[in-house]
N, C-alpha and C positions, 0 to 999 in steps of 0.2 A: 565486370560491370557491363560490359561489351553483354555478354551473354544475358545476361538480367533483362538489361534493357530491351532486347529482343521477344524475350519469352515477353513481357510485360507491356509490348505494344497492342496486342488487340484488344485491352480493356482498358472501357472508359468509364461506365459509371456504374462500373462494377466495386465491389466491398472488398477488398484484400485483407487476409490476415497472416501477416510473419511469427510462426513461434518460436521465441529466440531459445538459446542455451541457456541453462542459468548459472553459466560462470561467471562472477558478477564483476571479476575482472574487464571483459569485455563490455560494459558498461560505466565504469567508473573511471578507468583510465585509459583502455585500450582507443586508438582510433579510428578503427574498422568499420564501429558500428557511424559515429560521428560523419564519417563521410561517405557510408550507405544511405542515412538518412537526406543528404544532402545532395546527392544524385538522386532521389528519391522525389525529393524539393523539385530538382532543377526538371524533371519527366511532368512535371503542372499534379504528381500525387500527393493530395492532402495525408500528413501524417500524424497521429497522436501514439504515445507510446504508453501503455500499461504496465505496470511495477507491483507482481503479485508479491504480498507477504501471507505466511499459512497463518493461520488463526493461532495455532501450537506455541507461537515467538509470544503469547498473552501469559506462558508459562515460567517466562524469565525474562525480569522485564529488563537487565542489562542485556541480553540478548536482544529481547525486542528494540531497546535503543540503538543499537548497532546495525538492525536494519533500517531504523528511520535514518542514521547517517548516511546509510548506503545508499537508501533511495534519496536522497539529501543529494549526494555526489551524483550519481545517476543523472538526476534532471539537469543538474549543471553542468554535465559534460554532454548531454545529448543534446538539453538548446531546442526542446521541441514542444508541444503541448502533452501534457500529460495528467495520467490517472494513477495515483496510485490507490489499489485494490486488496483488502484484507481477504482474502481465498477461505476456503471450508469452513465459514463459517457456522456448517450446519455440527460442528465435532463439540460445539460452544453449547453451554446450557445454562439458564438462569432459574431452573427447579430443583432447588436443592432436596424434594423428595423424591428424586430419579436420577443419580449422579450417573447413573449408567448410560443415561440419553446423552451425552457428550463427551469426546474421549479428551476433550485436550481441559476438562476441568470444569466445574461450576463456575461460573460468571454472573454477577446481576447486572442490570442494567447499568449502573452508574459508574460501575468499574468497568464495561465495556466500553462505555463512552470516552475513558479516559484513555483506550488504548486506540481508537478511530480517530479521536483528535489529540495528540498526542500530548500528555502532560507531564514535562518534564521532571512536577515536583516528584516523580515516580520513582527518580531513581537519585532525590535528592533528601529520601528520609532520614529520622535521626540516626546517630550511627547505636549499634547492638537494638534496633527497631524487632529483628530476630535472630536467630540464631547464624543462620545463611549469610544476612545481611553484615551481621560482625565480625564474621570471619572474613570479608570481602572489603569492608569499609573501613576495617579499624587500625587500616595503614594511612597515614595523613594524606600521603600523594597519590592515591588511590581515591578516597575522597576527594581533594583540590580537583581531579578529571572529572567523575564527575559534577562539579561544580561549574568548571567550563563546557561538557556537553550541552546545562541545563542553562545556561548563559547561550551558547550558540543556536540552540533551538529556542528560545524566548525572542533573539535579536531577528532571525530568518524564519519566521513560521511557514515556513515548504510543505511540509507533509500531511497532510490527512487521507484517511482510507475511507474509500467506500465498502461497506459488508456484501461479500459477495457468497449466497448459500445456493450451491449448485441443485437444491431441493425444492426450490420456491422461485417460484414461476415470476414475482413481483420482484425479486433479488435480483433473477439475471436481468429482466424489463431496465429496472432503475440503473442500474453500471452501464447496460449498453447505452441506454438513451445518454447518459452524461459523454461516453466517449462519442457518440454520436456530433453530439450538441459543441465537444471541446472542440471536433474537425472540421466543425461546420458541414457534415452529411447529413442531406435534410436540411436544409438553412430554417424550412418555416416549425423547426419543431423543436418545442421548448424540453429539459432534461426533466423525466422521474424525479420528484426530490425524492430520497429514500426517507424508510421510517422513522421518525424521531424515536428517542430511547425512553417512551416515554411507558408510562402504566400501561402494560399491554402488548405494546408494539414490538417489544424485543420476543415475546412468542410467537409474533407471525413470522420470526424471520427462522426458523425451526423447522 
């Protein structure tokens, strides 16, 4: 920290960015990063912290709930402002007459939105819903979990993603201006609302 703090004195109103590891150990329980950000604090450096998820985790959505827990734990053990960020969202496609425009699967709009703001009933459908889903659910205590996931994300609503598609110019605008806006850099400048999912919108983000 001794050495940090040195490299880290000639700038002042300059933009830092740390890309961390993504061993997601060291954000959920490790204390390394907890008390990096906190000497980080104590040098007067505004800090927000970002929590990419790939767009790929829309492909299994007990998967994808297991990183909303993560990023769930994450915030709570970091203690700091935060963005979490849905990544590649350009692999996503809502034309189901070009499945080939998107590698991580056809999406519409309305099923994207359920995985940006996170809807528990997702991974609380009937049980043999399909075939995947019965073979995974159709143990009770398997089910009773998640029922308590879908309980614990109802009680603490933490999580929503911003769409971030490294292809569109309006995509990166709108996430940077919110972390922007979370650390207060730029105090006089209000965030990008990103696109609503609404008729349309979900193709400019392509």
């Amino acid at each position: 920290m001794d050495w940090l703090e040195e490299e880290l004195g000639g700038y002042e109103d300059d933009y830092l960015i740390f890309d961390c590891p993504g061993q997601i150990e060291l954000y959920t329980h490790h204390p390394f990063l907890p008390t990096l950000v906190r000497d980080l604090q104590r040098m007067s450096i505004r800090v927000c912290a970002t929590y990419l998820l790939e767009s790929q985790f829309m492909e299994d959505k007990y998967k994808f709930f297991a990183g909303v827990l993560s990023a769930m734990s994450a915030m709570v053990n970091l203690e700091v402002p935060w963005i979490n960020i849905m990544s590649k969202m350009d692999l996503v496609t809502s034309n189901s007459d070009d499945p080939a425009s998107g590698r991580n699967g056809i999406r519409k709009r309305k099923d994207v939105a359920r995985y940006l703001d996170p809807d528990p009933l997702l991974i609380a459908a009937p049980l043999g819903s399909t075939p995947s889903d019965l073979a995974t659910t159709s143990n009770p205590k398997f089910h009773a979990l998640n029922q308590a996931i879908v309980q614990l994300i109802e009680d603490h609503p933490l999580v929503s993603f911003l769409p971030l598609d490294l292809t569109n110019s309006d995509s990166i605008e709108t996430v940077l201006s919110h972390i922007d806006y979370t650390m207060q850099y730029g105090e006089d400048e209000e965030p990008k609302e990103p696109h609503d999912l609404d008729e349309g919108d979900f193709a400019d983000m392509e």
